[in-house]
Kinemage of the C-alpha trace (Angstrom):
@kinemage 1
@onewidth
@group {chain A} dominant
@subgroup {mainchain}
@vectorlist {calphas} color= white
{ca unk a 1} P -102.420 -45.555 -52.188
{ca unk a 2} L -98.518 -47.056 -52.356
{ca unk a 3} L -96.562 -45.942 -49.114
{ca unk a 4} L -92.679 -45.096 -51.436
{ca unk a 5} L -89.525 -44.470 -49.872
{ca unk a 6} L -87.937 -41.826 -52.410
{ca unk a 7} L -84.661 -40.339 -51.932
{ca unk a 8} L -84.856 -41.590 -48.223
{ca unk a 9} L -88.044 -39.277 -47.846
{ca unk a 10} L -91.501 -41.751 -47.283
{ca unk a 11} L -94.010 -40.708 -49.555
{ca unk a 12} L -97.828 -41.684 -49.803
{ca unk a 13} L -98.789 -41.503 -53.411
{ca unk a 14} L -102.299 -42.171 -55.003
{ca unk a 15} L -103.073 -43.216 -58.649
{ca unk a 16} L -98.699 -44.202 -58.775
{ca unk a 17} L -98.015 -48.167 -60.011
{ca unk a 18} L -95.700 -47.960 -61.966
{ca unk a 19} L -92.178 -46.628 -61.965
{ca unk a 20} L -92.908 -44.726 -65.277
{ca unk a 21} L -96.082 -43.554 -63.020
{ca unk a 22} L -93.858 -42.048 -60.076
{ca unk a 23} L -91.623 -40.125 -62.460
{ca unk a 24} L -95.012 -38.576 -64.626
{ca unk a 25} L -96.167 -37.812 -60.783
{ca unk a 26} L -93.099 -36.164 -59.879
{ca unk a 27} L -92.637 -34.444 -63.375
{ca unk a 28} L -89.459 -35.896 -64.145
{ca unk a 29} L -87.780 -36.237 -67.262
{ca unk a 30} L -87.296 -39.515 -67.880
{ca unk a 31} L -84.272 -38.741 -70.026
{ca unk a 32} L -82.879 -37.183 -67.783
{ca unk a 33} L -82.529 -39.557 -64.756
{ca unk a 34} L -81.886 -42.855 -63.463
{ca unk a 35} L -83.598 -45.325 -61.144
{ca unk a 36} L -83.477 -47.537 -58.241
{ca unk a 37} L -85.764 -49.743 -57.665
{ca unk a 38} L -84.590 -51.754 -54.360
{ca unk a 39} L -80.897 -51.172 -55.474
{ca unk a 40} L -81.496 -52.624 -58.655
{ca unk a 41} L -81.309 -50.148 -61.611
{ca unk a 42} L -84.195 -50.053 -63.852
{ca unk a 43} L -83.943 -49.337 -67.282
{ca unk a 44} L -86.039 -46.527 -68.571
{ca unk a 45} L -87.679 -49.206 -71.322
{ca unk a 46} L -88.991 -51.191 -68.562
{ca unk a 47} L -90.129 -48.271 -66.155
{ca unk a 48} L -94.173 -48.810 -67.714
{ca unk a 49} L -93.642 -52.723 -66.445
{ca unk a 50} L -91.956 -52.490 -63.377
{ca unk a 51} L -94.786 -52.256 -60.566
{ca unk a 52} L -94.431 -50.493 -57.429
{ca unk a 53} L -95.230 -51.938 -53.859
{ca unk a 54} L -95.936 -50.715 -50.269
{ca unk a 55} L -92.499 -50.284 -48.818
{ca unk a 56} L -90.332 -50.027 -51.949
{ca unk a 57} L -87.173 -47.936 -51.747
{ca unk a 58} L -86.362 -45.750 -54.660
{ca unk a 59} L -83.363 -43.429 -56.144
{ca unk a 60} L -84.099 -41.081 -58.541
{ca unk a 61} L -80.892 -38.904 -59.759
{ca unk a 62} L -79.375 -37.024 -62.147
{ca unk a 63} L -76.581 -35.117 -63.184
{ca unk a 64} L -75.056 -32.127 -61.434
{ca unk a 65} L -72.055 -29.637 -61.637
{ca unk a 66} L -68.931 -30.876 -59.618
{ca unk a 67} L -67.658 -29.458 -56.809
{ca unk a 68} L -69.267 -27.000 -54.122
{ca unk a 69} L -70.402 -22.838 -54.113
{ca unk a 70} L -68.057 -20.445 -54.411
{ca unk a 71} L -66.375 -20.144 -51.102
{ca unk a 72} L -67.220 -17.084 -49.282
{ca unk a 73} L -64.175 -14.821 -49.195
{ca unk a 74} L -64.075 -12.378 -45.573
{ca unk a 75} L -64.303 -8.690 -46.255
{ca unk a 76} L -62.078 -6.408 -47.050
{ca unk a 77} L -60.752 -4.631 -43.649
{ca unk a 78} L -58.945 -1.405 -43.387
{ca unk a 79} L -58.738 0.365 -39.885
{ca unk a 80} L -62.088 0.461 -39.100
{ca unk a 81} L -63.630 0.330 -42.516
{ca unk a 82} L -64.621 -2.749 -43.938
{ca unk a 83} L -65.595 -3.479 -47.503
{ca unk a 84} L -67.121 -6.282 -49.799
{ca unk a 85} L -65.635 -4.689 -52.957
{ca unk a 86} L -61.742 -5.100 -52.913
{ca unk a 87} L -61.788 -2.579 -55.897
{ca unk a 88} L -61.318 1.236 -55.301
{ca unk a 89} L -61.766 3.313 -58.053
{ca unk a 90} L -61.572 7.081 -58.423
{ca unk a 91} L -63.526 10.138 -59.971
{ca unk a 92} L -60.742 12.157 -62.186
{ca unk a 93} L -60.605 12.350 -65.878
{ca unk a 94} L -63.833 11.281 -66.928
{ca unk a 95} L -65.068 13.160 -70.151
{ca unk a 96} L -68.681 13.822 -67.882
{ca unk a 97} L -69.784 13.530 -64.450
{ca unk a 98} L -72.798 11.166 -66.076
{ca unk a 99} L -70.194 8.784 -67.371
{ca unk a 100} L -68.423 8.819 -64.061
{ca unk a 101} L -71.513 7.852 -62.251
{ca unk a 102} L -72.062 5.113 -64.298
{ca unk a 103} L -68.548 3.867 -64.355
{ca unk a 104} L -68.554 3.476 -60.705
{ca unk a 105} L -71.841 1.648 -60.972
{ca unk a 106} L -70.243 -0.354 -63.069
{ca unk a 107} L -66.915 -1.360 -60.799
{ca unk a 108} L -68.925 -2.369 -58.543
{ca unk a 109} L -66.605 -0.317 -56.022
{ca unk a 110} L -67.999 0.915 -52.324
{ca unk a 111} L -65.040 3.482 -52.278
{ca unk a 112} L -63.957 6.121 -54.764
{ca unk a 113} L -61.196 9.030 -53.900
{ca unk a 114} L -61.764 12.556 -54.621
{ca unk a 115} L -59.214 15.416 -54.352
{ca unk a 116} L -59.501 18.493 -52.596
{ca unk a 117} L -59.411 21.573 -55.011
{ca unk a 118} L -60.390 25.605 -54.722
{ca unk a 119} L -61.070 25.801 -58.499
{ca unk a 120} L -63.719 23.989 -60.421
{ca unk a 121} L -65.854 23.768 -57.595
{ca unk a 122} L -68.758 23.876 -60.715
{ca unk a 123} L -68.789 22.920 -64.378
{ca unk a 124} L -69.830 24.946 -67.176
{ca unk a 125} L -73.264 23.682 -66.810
{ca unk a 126} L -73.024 24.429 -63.085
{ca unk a 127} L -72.683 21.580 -61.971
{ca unk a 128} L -70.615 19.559 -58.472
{ca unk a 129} L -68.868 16.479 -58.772
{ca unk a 130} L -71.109 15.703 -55.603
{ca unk a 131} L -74.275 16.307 -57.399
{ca unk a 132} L -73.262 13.065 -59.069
{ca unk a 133} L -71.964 10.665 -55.992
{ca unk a 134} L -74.315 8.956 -54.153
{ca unk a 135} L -72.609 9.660 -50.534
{ca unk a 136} L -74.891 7.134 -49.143
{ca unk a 137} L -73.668 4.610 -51.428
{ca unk a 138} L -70.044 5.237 -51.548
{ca unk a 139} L -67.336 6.217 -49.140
{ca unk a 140} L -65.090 8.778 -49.942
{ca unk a 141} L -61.397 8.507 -49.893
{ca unk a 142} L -60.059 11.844 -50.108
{ca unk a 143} L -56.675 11.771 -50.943
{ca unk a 144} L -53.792 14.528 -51.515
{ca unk a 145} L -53.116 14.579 -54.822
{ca unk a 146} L -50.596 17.437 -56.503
{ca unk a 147} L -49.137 17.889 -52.869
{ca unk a 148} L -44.951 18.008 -53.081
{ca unk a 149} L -44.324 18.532 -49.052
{ca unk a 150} L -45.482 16.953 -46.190
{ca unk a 151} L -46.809 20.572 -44.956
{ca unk a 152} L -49.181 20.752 -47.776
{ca unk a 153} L -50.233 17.642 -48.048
{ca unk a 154} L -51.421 17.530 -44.109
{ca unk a 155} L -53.312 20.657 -44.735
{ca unk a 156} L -55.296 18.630 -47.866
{ca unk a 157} L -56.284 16.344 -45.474
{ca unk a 158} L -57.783 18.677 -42.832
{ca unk a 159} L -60.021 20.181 -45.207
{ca unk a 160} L -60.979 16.944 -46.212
{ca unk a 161} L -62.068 15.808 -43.019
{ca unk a 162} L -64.003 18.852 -42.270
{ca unk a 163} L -65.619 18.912 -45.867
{ca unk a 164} L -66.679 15.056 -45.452
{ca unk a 165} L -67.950 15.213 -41.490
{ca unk a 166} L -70.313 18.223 -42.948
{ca unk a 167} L -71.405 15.879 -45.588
{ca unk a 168} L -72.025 13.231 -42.963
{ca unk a 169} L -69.639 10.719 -44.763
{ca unk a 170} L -67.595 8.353 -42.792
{ca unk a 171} L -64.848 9.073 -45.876
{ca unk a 172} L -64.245 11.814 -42.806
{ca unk a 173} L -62.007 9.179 -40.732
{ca unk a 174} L -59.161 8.401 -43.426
{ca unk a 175} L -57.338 9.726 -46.213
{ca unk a 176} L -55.073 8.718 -49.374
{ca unk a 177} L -51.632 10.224 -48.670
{ca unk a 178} L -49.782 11.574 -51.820
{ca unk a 179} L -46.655 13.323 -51.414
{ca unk a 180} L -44.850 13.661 -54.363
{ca unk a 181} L -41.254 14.480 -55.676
{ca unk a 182} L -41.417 15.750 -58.971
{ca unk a 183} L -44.495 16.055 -61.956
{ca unk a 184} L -42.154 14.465 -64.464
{ca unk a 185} L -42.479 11.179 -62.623
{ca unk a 186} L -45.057 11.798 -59.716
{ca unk a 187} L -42.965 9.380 -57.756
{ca unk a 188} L -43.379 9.472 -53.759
{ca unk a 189} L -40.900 11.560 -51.827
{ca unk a 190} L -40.271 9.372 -49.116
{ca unk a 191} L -39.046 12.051 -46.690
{ca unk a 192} L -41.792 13.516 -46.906
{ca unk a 193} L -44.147 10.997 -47.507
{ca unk a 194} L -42.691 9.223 -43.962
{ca unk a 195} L -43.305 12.720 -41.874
{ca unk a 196} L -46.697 13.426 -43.169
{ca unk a 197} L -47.589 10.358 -41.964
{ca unk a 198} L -46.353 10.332 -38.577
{ca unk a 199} L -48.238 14.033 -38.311
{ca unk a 200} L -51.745 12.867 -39.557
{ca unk a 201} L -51.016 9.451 -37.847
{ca unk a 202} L -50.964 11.318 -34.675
{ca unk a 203} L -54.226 13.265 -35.733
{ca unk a 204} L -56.165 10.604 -35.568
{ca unk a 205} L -56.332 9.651 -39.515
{ca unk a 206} L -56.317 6.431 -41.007
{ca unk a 207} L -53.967 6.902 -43.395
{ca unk a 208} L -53.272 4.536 -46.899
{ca unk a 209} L -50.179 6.112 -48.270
{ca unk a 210} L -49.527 5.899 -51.448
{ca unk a 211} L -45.632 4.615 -51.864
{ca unk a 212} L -42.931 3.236 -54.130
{ca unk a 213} L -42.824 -0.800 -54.125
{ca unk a 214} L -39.509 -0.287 -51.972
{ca unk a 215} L -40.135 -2.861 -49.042
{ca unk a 216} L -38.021 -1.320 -46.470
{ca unk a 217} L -40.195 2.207 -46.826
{ca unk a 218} L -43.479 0.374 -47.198
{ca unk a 219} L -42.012 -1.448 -43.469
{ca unk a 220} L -41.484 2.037 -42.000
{ca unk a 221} L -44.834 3.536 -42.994
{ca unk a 222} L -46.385 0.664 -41.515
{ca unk a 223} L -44.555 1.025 -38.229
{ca unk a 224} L -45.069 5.029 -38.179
{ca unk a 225} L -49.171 3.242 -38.158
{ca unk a 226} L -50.505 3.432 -41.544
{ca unk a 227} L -53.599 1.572 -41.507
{ca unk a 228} L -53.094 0.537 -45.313
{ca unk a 229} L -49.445 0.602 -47.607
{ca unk a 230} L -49.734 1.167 -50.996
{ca unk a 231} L -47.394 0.629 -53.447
{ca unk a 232} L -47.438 1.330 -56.965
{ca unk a 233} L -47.515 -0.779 -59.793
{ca unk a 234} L -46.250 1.531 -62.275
{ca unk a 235} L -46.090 5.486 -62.375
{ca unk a 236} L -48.966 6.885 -61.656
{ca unk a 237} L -51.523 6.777 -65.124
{ca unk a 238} L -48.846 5.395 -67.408
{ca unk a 239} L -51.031 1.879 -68.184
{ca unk a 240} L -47.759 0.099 -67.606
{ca unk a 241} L -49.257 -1.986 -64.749
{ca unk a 242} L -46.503 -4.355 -62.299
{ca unk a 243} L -42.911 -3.383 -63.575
{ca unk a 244} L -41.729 -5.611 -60.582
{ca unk a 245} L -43.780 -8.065 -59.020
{ca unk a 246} L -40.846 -9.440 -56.933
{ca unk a 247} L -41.149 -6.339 -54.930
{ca unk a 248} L -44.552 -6.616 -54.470
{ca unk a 249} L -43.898 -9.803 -53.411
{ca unk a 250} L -41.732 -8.598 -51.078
{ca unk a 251} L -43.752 -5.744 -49.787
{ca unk a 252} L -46.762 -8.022 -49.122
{ca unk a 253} L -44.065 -10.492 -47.428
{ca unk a 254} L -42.955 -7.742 -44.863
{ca unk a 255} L -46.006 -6.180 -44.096
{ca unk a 256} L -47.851 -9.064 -43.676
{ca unk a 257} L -45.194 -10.650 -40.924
{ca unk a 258} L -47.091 -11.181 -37.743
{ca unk a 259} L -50.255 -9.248 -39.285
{ca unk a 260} L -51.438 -11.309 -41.948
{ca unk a 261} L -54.678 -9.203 -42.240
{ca unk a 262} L -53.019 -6.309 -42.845
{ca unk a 263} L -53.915 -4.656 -46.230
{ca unk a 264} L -51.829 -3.899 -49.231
{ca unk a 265} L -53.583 -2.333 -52.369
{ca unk a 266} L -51.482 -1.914 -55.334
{ca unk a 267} L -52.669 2.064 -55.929
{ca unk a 268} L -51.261 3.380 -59.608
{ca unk a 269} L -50.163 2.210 -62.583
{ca unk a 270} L -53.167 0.032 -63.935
{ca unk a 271} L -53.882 -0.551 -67.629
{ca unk a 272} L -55.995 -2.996 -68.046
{ca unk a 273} L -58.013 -6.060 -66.306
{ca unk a 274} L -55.188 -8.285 -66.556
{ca unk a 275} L -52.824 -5.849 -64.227
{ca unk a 276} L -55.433 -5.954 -61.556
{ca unk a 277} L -55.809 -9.876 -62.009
{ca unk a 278} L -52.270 -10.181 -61.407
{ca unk a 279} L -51.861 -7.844 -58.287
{ca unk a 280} L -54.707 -9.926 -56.948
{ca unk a 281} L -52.834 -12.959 -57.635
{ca unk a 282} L -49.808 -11.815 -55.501
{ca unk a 283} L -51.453 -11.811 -52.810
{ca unk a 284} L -52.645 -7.738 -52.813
{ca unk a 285} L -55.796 -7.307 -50.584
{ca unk a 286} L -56.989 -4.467 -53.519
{ca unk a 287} L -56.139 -2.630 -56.491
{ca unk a 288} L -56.905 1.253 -56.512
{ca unk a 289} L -56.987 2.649 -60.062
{ca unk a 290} L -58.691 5.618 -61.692
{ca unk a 291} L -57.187 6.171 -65.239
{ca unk a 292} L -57.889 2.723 -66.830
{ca unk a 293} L -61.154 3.354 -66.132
{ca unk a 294} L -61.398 6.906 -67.186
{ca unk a 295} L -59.779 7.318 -69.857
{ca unk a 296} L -60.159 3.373 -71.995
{ca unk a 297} L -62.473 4.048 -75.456
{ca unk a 298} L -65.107 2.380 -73.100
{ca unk a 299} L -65.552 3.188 -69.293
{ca unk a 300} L -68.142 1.871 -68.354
{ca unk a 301} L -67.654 -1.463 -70.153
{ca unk a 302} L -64.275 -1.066 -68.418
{ca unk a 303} L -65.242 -0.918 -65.171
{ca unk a 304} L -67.320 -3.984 -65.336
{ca unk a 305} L -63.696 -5.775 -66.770
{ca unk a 306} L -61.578 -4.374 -63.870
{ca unk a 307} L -64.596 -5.536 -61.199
{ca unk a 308} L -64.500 -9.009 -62.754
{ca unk a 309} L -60.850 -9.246 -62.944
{ca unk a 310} L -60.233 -8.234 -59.272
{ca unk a 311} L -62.765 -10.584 -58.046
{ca unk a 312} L -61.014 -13.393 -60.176
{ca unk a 313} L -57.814 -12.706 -59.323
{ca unk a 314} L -58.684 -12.702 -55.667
{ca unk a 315} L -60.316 -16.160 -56.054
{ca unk a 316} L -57.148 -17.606 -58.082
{ca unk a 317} L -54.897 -16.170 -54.894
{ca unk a 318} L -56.765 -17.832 -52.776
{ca unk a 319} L -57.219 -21.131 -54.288
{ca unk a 320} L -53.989 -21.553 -54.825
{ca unk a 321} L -51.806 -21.893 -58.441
{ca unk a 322} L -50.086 -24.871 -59.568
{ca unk a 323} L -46.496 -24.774 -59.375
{ca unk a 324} L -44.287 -23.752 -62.424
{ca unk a 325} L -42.433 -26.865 -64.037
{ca unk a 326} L -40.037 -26.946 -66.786
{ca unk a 327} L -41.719 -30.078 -68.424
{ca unk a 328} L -45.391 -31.236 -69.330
{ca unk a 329} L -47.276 -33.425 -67.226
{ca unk a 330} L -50.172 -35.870 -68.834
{ca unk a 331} L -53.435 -34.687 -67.409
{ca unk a 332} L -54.640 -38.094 -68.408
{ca unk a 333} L -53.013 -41.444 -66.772
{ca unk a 334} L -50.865 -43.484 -68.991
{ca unk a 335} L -51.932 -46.622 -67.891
{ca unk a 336} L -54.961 -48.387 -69.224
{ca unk a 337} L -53.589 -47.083 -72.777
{ca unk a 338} L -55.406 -49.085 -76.095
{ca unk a 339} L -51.935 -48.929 -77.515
């Protein structure tokens, strides 16, 4: 029996002479480390000759990955709602409510939106949209879509609360505000937009309102107590993703003044992974998109892009880029050169 310090832990090891001996014992490759035998290194081609004694201190290492785990990002907060997934993803336009259910899966989203319709209630086969959404999975953000006044677009809402508290989903407490101008464009009417707001505001809804990437409105639908601005990327399902990131910029610049955690999800426009990557990278708390998803060749294989792009845009935000510069710069030192 040889009493071994290894790795600063004391071991008492039977049958173990040799240094060659302690690494069969521990079932160590001995390719694949290096030694220590008193702080002297010990070559592997003298580890069956080099005896061990009561006492002896050994290091036994290896070689390992730089750097640290990821670093744990905090959730995603809006109002009261708080969220993991910093991708929101909706149910519209998918060729079948199977592929739907799988491209969710496959974003890796906790919230999806849903509009409020009379018609269509069923599919040919007889089938609900809700037949296919795990409510205990997801929460619902209902939102108003195809509303053009602020009187309509209130009334979506209502019925979305009441439809969602009988469901028993907390989707109940907020909704997506869309208040359009025109169908050409499906641009925001901020008039209306602004007083549907203040109206469901004082209802008691946490409200995300959908919005142009015009700071000053995105400042006054904050103030009016939206619990989330949204500003679009593009037009709504044209694939053209940021048109103007120095808004965005901007946007996230005002409403973030004094409220740093307040949260800004680019909502429309998306196209592809890359868009989302890049709102990320502005410093956007989330990306809300439906059509990329929906209607790409493949959705589902889709979805898992967009979930991996948010998440690694999010990471690049908050890690922090390297600066822009007109001219290279060596990533090896020039000194030391052979020439």
């Amino acid at each position: 029996m040889v009493r071994l310090v290894v790795n600063n832990e004391t071991r008492d090891l039977a049958g173990v002479a040799t240094v060659a001996e302690l690494l069969n014992h521990l079932r160590f490759d001995a390719r694949r480390v290096a030694v220590e035998l008193n702080r002297q290194v010990i070559p592997r081609d003298r580890h069956a000759e080099t005896s061990l004694a009561d006492n002896d201190e050994l290091e036994v290492v290896t070689l390992v990955g730089g750097g640290s785990d990821l670093p744990v990002d905090l959730p995603l907060r809006v109002g009261p709602f708080q969220f993991e997934s910093r991708l929101f993803t909706g149910t519209g336009k998918y060729a079948t409510y199977d592929l739907m259910r799988d491209s969710l899966a496959a974003s890796g989203c906790e919230v999806t939106t849903v509009a409020v319709r009379r018609e269509r209630l069923v599919d040919a086969q007889g089938r609900n949209l809700l037949d296919f959404l795990d409510l205990g999975k997801y929460t619902v953000l209902p939102n108003t879509a195809g509303c053009f006044a602020a009187e309509d677009a209130v009334r979506h809402a209502r019925l979305a609360r009441e439809l969602l508290t009988n469901l028993g989903n907390a989707g109940a407490a907020w909704v997506k505000l869309e208040c359009l101008a025109d169908k050409k464009t499906l641009l925001p009417d901020p008039v209306g937009t602004l007083e549907a707001t203040a109206t469901l505001v004082k209802e008691g809804f946490q409200v995300l309102v959908y919005t142009s990437d015009d700071p000053i409105l995105a400042k006054r639908l904050k103030d009016l107590g939206a619990a989330s601005v949204m500003p679009a990327g593009s037009p709504i399902g044209s694939g053209q993703g940021i048109l103007n990131a120095n808004n965005i910029r901007i946007c996230i610049e005002y409403l973030k003044e004094n409220d740093p955690g307040y949260p800004v999800i680019v909502d429309a426009g998306v196209g592809t992974a890359s868009d989302v990557a890049l709102a990320m990278e502005l410093g956007c708390d989330g990306v809300l998109l439906n059509t990329a998803i929906a209607s790409a060749k493949d959705p589902v294989r889709m979805a898992h892009a967009m979930r991996h792009a948010c998440e690694a845009g999010r990471m690049a935000f908050l890690s922090g880029r390297i600066p822009r510069k007109m001219y290279a710069t060596a990533s090896s030192p020039w000194e030391g050169r052979i020439s």
